[in-house]
C-alpha positions in Angstrom: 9.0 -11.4 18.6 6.9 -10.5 21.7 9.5 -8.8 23.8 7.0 -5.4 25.1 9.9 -3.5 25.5 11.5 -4.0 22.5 8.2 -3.4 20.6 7.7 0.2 22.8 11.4 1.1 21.2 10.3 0.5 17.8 7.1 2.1 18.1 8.4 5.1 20.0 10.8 6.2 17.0 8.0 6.4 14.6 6.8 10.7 15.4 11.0 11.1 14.7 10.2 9.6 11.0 10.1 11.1 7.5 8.6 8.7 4.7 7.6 9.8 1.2 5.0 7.3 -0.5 5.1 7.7 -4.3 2.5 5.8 -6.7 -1.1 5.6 -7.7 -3.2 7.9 -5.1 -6.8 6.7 -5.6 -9.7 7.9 -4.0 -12.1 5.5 -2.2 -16.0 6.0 -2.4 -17.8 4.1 -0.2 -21.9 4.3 -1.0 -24.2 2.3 1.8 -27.2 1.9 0.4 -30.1 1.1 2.1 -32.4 -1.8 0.4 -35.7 -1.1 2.3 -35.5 2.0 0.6 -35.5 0.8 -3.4 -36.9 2.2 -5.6 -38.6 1.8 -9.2 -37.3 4.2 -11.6 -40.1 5.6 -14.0 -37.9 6.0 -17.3 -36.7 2.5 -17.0 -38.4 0.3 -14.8 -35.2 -0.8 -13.5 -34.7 -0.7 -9.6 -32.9 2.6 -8.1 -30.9 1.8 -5.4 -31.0 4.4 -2.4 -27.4 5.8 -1.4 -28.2 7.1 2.6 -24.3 8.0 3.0 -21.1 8.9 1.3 -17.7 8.0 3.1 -14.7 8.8 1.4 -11.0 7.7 2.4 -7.3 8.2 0.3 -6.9 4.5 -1.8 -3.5 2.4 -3.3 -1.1 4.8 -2.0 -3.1 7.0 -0.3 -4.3 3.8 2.1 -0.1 2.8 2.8 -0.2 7.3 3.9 -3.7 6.9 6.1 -1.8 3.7 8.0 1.6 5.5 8.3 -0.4 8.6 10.1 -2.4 6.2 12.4 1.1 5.0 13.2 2.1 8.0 13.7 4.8 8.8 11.6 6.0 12.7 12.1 6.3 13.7 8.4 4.7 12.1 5.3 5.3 13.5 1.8 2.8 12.1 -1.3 4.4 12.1 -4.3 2.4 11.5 -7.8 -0.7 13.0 -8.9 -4.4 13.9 -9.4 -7.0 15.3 -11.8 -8.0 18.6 -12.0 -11.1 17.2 -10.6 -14.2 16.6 -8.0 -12.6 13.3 -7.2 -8.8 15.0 -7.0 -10.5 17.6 -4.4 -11.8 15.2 -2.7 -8.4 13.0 -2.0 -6.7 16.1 -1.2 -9.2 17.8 1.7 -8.6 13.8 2.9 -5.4 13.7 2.7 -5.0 17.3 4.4 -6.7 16.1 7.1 -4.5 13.7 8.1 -1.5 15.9 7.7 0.5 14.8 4.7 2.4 17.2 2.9 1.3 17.6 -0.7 3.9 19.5 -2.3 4.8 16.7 -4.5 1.4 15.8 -5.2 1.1 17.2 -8.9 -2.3 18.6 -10.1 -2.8 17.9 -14.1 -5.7 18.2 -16.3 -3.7 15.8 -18.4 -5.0 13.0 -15.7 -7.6 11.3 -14.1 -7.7 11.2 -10.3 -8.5 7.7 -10.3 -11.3 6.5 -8.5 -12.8 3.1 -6.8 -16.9 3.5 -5.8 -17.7 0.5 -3.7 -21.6 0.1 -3.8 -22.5 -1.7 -0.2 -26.0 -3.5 0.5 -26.4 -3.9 4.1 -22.7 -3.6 4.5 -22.1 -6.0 1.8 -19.5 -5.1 -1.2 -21.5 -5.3 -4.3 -19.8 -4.5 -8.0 -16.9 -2.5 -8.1 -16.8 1.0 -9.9 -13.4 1.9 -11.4 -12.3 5.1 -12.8 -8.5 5.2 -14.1 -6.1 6.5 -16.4 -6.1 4.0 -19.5 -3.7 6.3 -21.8 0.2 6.4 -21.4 1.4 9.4 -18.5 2.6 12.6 -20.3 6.6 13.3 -20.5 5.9 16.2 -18.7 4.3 14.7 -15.8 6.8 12.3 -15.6 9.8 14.7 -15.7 8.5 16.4 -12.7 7.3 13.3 -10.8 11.2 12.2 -11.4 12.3 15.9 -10.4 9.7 15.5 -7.3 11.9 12.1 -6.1 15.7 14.0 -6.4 14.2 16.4 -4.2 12.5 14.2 -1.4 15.5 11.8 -1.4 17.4 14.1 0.3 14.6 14.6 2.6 13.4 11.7 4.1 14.3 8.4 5.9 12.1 6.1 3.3 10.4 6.1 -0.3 7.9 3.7 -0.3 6.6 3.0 -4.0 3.5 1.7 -4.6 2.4 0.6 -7.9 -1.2 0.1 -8.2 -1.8 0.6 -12.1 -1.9 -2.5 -14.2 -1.9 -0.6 -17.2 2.0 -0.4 -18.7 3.1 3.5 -18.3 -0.6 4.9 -17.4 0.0 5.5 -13.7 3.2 7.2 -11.7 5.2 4.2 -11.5 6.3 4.7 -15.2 9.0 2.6 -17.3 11.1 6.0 -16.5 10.0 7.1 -13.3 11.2 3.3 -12.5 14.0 3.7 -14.1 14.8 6.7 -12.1 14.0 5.1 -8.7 16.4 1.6 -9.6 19.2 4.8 -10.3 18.5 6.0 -7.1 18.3 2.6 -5.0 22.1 2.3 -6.2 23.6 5.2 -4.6 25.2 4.8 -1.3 23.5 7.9 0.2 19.9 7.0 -0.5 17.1 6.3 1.5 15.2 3.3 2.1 13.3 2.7 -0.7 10.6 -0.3 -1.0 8.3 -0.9 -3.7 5.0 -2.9 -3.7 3.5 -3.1 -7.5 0.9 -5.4 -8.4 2.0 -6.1 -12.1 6.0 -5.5 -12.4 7.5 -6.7 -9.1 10.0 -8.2 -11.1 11.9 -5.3 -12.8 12.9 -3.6 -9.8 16.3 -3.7 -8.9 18.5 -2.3 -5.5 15.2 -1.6 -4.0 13.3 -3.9 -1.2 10.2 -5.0 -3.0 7.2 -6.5 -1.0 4.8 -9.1 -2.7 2.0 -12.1 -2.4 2.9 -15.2 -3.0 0.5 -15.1 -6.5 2.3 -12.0 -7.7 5.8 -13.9 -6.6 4.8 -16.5 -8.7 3.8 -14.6 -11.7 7.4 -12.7 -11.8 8.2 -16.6 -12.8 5.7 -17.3 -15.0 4.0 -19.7 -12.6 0.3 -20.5 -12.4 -0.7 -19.9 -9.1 -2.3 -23.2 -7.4 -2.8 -24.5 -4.0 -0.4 -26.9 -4.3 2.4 -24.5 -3.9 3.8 -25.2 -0.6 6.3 -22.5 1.6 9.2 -24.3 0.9 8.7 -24.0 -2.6 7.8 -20.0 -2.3 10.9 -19.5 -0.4 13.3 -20.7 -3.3 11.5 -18.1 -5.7 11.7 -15.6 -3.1 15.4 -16.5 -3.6 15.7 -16.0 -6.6 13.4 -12.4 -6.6 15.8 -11.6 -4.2 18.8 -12.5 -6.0 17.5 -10.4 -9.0 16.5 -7.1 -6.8 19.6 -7.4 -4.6 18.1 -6.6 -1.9 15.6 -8.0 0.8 12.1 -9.4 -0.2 9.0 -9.5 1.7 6.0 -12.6 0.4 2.7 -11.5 2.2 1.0 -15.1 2.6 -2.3 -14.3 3.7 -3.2 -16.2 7.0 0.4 -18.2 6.7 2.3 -14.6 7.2 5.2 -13.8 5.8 8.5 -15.1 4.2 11.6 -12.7 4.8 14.1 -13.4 2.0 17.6 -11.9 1.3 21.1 -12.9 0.8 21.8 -14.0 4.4 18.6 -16.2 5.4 15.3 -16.8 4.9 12.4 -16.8 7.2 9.0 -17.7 7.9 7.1 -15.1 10.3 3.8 -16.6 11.4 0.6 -14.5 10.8 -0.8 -13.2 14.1 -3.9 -15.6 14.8 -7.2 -13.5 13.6 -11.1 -15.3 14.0 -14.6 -13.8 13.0 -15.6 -11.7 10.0 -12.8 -10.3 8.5 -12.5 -7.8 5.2 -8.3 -8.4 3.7 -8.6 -5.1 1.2 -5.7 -3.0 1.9 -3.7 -5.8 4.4 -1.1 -5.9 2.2 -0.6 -1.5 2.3 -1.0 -2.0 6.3 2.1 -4.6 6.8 4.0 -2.7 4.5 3.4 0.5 6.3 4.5 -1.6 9.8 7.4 -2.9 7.6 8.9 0.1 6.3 8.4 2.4 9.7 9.8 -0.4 11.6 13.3 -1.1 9.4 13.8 3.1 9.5 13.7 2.5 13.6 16.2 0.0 13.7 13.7 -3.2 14.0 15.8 -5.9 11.2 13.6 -7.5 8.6 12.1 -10.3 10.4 10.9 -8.3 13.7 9.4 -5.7 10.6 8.0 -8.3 9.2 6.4 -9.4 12.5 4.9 -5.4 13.1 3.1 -5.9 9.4 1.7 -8.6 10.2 0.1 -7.7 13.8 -0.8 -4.0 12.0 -2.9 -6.5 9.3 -4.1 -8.3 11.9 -5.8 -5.6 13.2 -7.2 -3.6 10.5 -8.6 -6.7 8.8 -10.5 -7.0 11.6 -12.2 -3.3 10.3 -15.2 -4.2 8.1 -16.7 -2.0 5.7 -13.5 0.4 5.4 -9.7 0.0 4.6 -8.8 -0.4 8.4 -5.8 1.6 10.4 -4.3 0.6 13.5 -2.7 3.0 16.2 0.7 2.2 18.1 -1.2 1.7 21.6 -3.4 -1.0 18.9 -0.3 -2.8 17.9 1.4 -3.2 21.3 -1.2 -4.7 22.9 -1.9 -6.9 20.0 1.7 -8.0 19.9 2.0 -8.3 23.9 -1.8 -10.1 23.9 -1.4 -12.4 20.8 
C-alpha cells in the first residue's frame, strides 16, 4: 500500500479522532551519564557515576498516548492510575503537556506510579531500574477503573488496552477489569477496542488483540526458536484468532506483520530500515498507526502497513522511545 492519496485520507481523519488508552502508565527516566566525569566515592570506594541530565517521557501506555499525539489524534483520554508520588507528578506534568485528558487517570496512595530509570553511558543502555506494583490492585481501584471504561465507551471511537504488568492482578489490566472490557467488546454499540498485553494475550475475547510472534507462541505453550517459520505463525494466529473472534495482529520484527481473522490472512512486509536502530516501544508505535488507522476507515492490512512505516521511523530514534508525525509517515510510505 503506497497509494499517496489514499495514505493523505487516512492520515487526514486522525485530529477528528477520540481514543482512550487504558493500562499500565509508567514513567520513563532516562539518566546520561557522563564517564569522563566518574568518580570514587569515599564511604565505599566504589565508582560514582555522574548523571549530567534527566529526560523524562510517559512509558507502556503512556508511550502508545505520546505516538497517538505526534499523530495527531484530536482527543486522547488515559485511563488507569498513578502513585501519590514524585514519579506520578512527573508522568502527569508529561502527559499534560501533550494534551491528554486525565480525568480517568486515578491518583491512589494505594499504588506505585511505576517507574523504568534507564542508566546510559555514552548513549549506551546500561542495567535497567524497575519500580512496580508487586501486590494485587485494590477492589476499589478496580471498581472505578471499571466505572472509568462505562463512561469513556460512550465517548470515544477506540479503547486501546495495554497490558504491561507481568505480575497476575497488580497492574490496571486486572482478572476483572478484563473481565469487564471482554463484556464490553460484545455489545453491538461498542467501540473499537484492541488490547496488547505482554503475559495474557490469550484470555481476551471479542476484542482485536495485537502480539509478537514469541508472545503468540507462548499463548500455545510453544518454546520460541528460530526455526519457527511464517507459515507456521500464521496457523496459530488462526487459531488466536478463532479464540478472540476477532482480528489479530503478529508484530514480526524486521519480517512485519501477519494480519489474521476469519476471512484471510496476510503477510505485510516490514518497511526496509538500515543503520543503528533502538526497537523499545516499536511494538506501542505500530499499534498506535494500527488502531488510528482502522477508526479512519483504512481495513486491517493497509493498518497494518501504517504500523509498520510509524515503527520504521521511530526505531530509527536512539536513545528515546521514538514518535513519528503524519508529514513523517507519508513521506516514508511514498519514499519506501
Amino acid at each position: 500500500m503506497r497509494n499517496k492519496e489514499t495514505i493523505e485520507k487516512i492520515l487526514s481523519r486522525f485530529p477528528t479522532l477520540r481514543i482512550a488508552v487504558i493500562g499500565d502508565y509508567f514513567l520513563d527516566r532516562y539518566w546520561d551519564i557522563d564517564p569522563v566525569l566518574d568518580e570514587s566515592s569515599i564511604e565505599t570506594g566504589l565508582t560514582a557515576q555522574q548523571v549530567v541530565r534527566c529526560r523524562y517521557a510517559p512509558g507502556a501506555a503512556g508511550t502508545v498516548v505520546n505516538n497517538l499525539a505526534a499523530l495527531g489524534v484530536g482527543k486522547i483520554f488515559a485511563a488507569g492510575f498513578t502513585g501519590n508520588d514524585g514519579e506520578g507528578y512527573v508522568l502527569r506534568k508529561k502527559l499534560g503537556n501533550i494534551g491528554v485528558n486525565q480525568q480517568f487517570l486515578l491518583e491512589t496512595p494505594h499504588r506505585q506510579t511505576p517507574c523504568y530509570t534507564k542508566p546510559l553511558r555514552n548513549g549506551i543502555e546500561g542495567n535497567r531500574f524497575d519500580i512496580k506494583n508487586r501486590t494485587k490492585t485494590p477492589p476499589d481501584v478496580e471498581e472505578r477503573i471499571a466505572e472509568s471504561l462505562r463512561l469513556l465507551a460512550g465517548r470515544v471511537d477506540a479503547i486501546m488496552i495495554m497490558d504491561q504488568v507481568s505480575e497476575e492482578d497488580s497492574g490496571v489490566i486486572t482478572d476483572s477489569v478484563r473481565n469487564e472490557l471482554i463484556c464490553l467488546g460484545s455489545k453491538a454499540d461498542s467501540p473499537l477496542i484492541y488490547a496488547d498485553s505482554r503475559e495474557r494475550i490469550g484470555l481476551f475475547r471479542n476484542i482485536l488483540v495485537k502480539c509478537n510472534d514469541k508472545e503468540l507462541l507462548n499463548v500455545f505453550g510453544k518454546i520460541p526458536s528460530g526455526n519457527i517459520t511464517i507459515d507456521e505463525l500464521k496457523g496459530y494466529g488462526v487459531k488466536l484468532s478463532e479464540k478472540t473472534k476477532k482480528t489479530v495482529f503478529v508484530t514480526l520484527g524486521a519480517n512485519g506483520q501477519l494480519v489474521v481473522n476469519a476471512d484471510e490472512t496476510v503477510h505485510v512486509p516490514a518497511v526496509p530500515v538500515s543503520g543503528e536502530i533502538d526497537i523499545c516501544g516499536a511494538g506501542d508505535s505500530a499499534s498506535a498507526g494500527i488502531v488510528a488507522s482502522l477508526c479512519s476507515g483504512a481495513g486491517p492490512a493497509e493498518a497494518a502497513y501504517i504500523g509498520n512505516v510509524i515503527a520504521s521511523i521511530t526505531i530509527r530514534q536512539l536513545g528515546c522511545t521514538g514518535t513519528a508525525t503524519p508529514e513523517e509517515v507519508l513521506k516514508c510510505a511514498v519514499d519506501c
